[in-house]
C-alpha positions in Angstrom: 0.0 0.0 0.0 0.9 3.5 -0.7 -0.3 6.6 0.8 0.9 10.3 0.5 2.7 11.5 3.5 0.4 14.4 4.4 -1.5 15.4 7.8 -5.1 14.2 6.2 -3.4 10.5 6.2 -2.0 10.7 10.0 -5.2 12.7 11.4 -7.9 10.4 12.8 -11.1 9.5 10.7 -14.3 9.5 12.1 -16.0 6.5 10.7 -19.9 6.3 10.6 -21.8 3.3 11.9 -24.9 3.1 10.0 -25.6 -0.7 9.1 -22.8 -1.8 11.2 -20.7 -0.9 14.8 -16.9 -0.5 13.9 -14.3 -3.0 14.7 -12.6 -2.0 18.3 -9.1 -2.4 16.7 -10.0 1.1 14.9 -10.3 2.4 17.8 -6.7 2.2 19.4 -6.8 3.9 22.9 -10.4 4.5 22.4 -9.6 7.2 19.0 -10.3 6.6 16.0 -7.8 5.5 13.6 -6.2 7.4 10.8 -5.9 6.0 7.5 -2.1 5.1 7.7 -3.2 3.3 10.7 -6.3 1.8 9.2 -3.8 0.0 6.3 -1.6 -0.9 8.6 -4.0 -2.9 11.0 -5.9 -4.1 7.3 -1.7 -5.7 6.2 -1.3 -7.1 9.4 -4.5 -8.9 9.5 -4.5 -9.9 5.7 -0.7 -11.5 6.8 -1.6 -13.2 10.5 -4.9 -14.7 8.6 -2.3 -15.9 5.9 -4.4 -14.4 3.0 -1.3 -12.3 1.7 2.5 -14.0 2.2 3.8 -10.0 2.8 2.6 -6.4 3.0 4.4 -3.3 2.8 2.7 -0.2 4.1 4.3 3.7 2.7 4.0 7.0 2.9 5.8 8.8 0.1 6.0 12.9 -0.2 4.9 14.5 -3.3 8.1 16.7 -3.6 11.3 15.6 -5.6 13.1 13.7 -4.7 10.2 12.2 -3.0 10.6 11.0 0.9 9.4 7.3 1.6 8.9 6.3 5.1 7.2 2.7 6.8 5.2 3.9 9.6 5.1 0.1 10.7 8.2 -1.6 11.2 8.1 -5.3 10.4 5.9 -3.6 7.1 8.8 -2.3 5.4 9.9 -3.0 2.3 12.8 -4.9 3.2 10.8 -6.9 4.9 8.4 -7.3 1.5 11.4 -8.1 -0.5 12.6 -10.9 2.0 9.5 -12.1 2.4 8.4 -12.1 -1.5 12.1 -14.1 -2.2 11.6 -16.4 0.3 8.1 -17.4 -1.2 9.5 -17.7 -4.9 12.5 -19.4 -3.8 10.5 -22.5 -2.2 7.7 -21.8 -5.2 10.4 -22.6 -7.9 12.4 -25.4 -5.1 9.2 -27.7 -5.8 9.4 -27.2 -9.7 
């Protein structure tokens, strides 16, 4: 995922419960959750529930040369790229 690094993206979103009541794991210390947080929590739970192999989660400036930053750790891209090798590697190991 990729996200512009701007203060819309970090400030909290008030989400509306019409239909449904929000999950409490968008409501970290009882606030609602910005969007950079909101696609963090949505990577990590794709990953633990073993629906994606990896995420990466960044924020990238619009300015040049443009600014990228991982505003969750263990969803950098390093991480990605480890993770994606490590996958293809035992992918093409059973060919």
């Amino acid at each position: 995922m990729i996200l512009e690094d701007c203060p819309a993206v970090h400030r909290p979103i008030r989400a509306v419960e019409p239909y449904f009541k929000i999950d409490p794991v968008f409501l970290p210390g009882g606030q609602y959750a910005s969007y950079a947080q909101r696609y963090a929590i949505l990577c990590e739970r794709l990953v633990l529930e073993r629906k994606y192999d990896a995420a990466c989660v960044a924020l990238t400036t619009p300015a040049r040369p443009t600014a990228i930053t991982f505003p969750v750790r263990h969803f950098d891209f390093t991480q990605f790229a480890f993770a994606i090798d490590a996958h293809a590697r035992r992918f093409t190991a059973r060919a």
